[in-house]
C-alpha positions in Angstrom: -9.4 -9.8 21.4 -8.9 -9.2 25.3 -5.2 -8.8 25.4 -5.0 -5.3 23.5 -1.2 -5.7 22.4 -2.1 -8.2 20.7 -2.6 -5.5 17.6 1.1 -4.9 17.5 1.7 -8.6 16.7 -0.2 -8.7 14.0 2.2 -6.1 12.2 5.1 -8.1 13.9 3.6 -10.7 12.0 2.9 -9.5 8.3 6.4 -8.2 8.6 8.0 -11.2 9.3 7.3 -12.1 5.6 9.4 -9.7 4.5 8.4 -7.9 0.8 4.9 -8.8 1.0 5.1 -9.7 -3.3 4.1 -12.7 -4.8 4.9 -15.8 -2.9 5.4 -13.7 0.7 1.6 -12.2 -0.2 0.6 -15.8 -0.3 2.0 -16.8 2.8 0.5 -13.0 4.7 -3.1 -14.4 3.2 -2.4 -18.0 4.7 -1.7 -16.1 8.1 -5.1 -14.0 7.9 -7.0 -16.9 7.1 -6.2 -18.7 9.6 -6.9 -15.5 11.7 -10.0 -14.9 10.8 -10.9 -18.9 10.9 -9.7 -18.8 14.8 -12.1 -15.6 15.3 -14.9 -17.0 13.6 -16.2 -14.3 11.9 -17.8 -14.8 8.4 -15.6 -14.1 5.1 -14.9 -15.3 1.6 -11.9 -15.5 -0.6 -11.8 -14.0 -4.0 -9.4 -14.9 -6.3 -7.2 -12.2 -8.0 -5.1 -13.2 -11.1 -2.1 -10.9 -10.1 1.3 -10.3 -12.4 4.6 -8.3 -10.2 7.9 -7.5 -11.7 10.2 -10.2 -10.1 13.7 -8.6 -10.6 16.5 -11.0 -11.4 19.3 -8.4 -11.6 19.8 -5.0 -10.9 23.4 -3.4 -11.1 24.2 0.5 -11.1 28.3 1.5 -11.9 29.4 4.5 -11.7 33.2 4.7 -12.5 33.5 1.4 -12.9 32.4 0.9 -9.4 29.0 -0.9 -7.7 27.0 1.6 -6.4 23.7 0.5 -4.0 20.2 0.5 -5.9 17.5 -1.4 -6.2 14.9 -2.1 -9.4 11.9 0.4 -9.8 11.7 -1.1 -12.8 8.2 -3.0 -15.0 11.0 -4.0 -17.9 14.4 -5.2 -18.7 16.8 -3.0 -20.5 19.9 -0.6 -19.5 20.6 3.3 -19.7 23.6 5.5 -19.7 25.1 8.2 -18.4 23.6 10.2 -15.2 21.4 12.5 -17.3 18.3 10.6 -16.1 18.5 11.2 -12.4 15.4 12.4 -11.0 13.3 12.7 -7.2 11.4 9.9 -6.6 8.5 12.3 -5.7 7.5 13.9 -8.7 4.4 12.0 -9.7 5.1 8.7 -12.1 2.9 9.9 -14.2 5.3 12.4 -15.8 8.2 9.6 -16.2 6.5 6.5 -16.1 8.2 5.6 -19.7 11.8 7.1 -19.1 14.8 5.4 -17.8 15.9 7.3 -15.0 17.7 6.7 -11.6 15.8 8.1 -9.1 16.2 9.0 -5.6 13.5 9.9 -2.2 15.2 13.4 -1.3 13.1 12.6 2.5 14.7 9.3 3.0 17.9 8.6 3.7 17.3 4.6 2.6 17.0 3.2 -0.6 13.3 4.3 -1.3 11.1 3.1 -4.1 8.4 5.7 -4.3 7.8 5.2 -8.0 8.0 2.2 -10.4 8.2 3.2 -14.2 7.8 1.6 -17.7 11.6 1.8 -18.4 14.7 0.8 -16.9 15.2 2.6 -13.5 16.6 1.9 -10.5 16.6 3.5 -7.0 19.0 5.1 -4.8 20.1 6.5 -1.9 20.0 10.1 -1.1 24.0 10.4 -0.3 25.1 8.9 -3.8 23.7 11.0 -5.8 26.4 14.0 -5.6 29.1 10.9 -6.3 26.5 9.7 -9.8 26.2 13.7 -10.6 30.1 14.4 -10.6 30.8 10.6 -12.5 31.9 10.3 -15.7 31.0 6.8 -16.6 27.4 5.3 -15.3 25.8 2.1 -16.6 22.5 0.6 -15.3 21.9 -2.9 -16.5 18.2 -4.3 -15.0 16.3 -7.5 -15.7 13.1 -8.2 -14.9 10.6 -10.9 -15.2 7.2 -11.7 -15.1 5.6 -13.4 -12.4 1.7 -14.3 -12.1 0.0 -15.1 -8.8 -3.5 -16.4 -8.0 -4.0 -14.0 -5.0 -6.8 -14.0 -2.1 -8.7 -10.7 -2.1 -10.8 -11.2 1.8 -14.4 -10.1 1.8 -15.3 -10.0 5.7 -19.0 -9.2 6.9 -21.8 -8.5 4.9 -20.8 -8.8 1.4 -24.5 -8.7 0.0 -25.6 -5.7 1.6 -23.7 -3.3 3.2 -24.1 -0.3 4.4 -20.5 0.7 5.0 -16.8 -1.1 3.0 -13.6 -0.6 4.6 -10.5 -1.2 2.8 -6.9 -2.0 3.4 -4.2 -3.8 1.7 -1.5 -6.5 3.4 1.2 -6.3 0.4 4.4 -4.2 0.8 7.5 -3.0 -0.7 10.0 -3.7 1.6 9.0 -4.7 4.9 6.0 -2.4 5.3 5.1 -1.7 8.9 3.7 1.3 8.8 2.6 0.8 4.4 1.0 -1.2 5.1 0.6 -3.9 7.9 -0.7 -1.0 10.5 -3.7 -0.9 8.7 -4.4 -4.6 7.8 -3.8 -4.5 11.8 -6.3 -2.2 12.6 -8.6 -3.5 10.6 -8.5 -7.4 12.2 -8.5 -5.9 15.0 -11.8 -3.9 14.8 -13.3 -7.1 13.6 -12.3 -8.9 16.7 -13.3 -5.9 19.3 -16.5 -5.4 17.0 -17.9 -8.2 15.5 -21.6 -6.2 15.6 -19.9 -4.0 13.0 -19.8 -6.6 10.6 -23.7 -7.1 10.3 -23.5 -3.7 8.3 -20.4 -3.4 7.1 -17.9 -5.3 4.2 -14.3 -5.5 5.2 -12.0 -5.9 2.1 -8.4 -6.8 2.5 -6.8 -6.7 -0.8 -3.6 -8.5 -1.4 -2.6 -6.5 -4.4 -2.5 -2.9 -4.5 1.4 -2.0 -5.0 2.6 -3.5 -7.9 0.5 -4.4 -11.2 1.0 -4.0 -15.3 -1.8 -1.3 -15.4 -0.5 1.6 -16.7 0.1 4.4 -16.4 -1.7 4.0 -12.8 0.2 0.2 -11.8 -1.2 0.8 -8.2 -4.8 0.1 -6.7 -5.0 -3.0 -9.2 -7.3 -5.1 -6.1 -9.4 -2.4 -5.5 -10.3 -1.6 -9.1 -11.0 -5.9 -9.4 -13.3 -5.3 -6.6 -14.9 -2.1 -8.4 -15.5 -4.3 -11.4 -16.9 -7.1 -9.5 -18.9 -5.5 -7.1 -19.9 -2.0 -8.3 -23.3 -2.2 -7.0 -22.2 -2.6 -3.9 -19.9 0.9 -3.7 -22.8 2.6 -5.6 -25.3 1.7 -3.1 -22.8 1.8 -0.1 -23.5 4.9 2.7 -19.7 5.6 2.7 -16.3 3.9 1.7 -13.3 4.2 4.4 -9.8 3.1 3.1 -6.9 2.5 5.9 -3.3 2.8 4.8 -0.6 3.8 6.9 -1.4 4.2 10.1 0.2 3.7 13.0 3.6 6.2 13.0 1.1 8.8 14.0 -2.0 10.5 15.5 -4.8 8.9 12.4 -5.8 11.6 10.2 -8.5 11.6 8.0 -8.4 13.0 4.4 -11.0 13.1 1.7 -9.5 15.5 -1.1 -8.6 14.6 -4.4 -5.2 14.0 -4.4 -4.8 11.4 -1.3 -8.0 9.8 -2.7 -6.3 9.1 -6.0 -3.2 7.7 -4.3 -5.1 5.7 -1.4 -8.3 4.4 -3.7 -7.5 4.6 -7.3 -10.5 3.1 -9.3 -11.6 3.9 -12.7 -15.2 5.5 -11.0 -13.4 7.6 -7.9 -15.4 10.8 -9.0 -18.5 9.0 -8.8 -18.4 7.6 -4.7 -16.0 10.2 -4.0 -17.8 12.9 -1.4 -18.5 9.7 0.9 -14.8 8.0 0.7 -12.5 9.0 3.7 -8.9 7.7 3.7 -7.6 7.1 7.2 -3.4 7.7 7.6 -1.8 9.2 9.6 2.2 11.0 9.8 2.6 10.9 5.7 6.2 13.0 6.1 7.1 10.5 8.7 6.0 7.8 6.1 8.0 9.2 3.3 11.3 9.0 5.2 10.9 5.5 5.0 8.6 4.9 1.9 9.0 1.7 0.2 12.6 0.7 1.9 14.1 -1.1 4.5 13.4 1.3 7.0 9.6 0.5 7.0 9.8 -1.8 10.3 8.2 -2.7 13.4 9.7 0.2 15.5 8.0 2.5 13.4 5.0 1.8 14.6 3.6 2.4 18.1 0.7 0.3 19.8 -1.0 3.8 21.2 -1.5 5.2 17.7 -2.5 1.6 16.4 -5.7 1.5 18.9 -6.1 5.6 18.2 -7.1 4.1 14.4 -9.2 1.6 15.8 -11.4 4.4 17.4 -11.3 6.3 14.7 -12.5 4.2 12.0 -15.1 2.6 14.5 -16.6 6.0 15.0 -16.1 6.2 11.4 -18.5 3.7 10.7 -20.6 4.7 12.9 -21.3 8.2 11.5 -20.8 6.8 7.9 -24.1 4.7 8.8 -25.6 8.0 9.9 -24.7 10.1 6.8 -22.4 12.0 8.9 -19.4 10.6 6.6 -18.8 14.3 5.0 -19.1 16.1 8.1 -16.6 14.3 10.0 -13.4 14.5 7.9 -11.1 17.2 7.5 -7.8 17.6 4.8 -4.8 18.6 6.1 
């Protein structure tokens, strides 16, 4: 890839699909294929059977009024009453069968941080005062079920490698920065490094937002590729994950907590001291997590190519045994 900007159109372009769910994560994984096909580099396709939450209605009155929100919601049903209102950024794990209407207290968009095993619906920060003070709220949500044969990308060396980098190309909402930044960086260190790929397996998953798996309904891609190709991670020298990048000078993280948010498979303890997940602002990203306010201008070239560097030397010290050494939490 001579003409560096050309990084920045490749988020222009996974955005232009819009909510990168079902049949817009079919059209992202037409786009990549024919990307990597026109920079003939090796890859396969492996098929993932994938089932989303397609919402068909959501409505939220308060008053007798329509009030903005969106689904966050695995099931039909309806709830009452504005008992139920929670943050968005207590863990799902706590809620993840309660109705609730929940809001991001950092964003000031519609955000849905959290999808639950009830009826619940999102919304924004300056309506919830207005559903606290109301008398009369009614949520009313239906949902259906929606199955998708998805392509999961295995770039490189996929029989041996030393090193497997991961990123994912769906979204909720547009997803600039969650996650087209990293599927960006990603194609891009192919095309700049295409040396890297005699050692190293590139995986870019096409479902890691939005599964039935419960009570942890993200990750479902990676954990398909844990149960396909365990081997592979257990004899891997390290395991790098990119995920919102991009908004941000990359960071590198390897404690507990990010891993189980950025990598969730059922085995994390096991490859977990040589797994480093690359982000980068994370309060910037939760501003505009899951919502409409995940777009292009978000996302600046500069930090894009930063990642680039970062994972490359990644790799590099990964293939060294340096992987542990060379990250930091923050």
């Amino acid at each position: 890839m001579k003409n560096k900007k050309k990084i920045i159109k490749i988020v222009e372009n996974l955005v232009s699909f819009g909510t990168r769910q079902g049949k817009a994560t079919l059209c992202a994984g037409n786009y990549i294929e024919e990307f990597l096909k026109t920079a003939k580099v090796p890859f396969r396709i492996e098929k993932i059977s994938a089932t989303i939450p397609a919402v068909v209605r959501a409505t939220l009155k308060v008053d007798g009024k329509d009030l903005p929100c969106k689904s966050t919601s695995f099931v039909s049903g309806s709830l009452k009453g504005n008992n139920s209102l929670t943050s968005s950024l207590i863990s799902s794990k706590y809620l993840i069968d309660t109705p609730n209407i929940n809001f991001n207290p950092q964003s000031e968009s519609i955000s849905r941080s959290n999808f639950y095993f009830a009826p619940s619906v999102a919304v924004r920060r300056e309506d919830v005062m207005r559903i606290i003070c109301a008398r009369d709220v009614l949520v009313k949500i239906k949902v259906r079920k929606e199955r998708y044969q998805l392509p999961q990308f295995l770039v490189g060396n996929s029989k041996t490698p030393e090193i497997i980098l991961f990123t994912h190309f769906d979204s909720i909402g547009p997803g600039a920065v969650d996650n087209a930044s990293g599927t960006a960086v990603c194609l891009s260190l192919i095309i700049r490094n295409p040396l890297l790929l005699k050692k190293t397996l590139v995986v870019l998953d096409p479902h890691e937002e939005l599964s039935y798996d419960t009570p942890t309904y993200w990750g479902k891609g990676y954990r398909i590729f844990e149960e396909r190709h365990s081997e592979l991670l257990n004899n891997s020298r390290g395991i790098i994950v990119v995920d919102s990048v991009g908004n941000g000078h990359p960071k590198l993280f390897n404690e507990k907590k990010i891993l189980n948010l950025s990598f969730p498979v059922k085995n994390l303890a096991r490859y977990s001291l040589k797994i480093v997940s690359v982000a980068a602002d994370i309060n910037g990203l939760m501003e505009i997590y899951h919502s409409d306010g995940d777009v292009i201008e978000k996302v600046e070239e500069r930090y894009l190519l930063e990642a680039v560097a970062a994972v490359k030397r990644l790799i590099r010290d990964s293939s060294r045994q340096k992987i542990k050494n060379s990250t930091t939490s923050k």
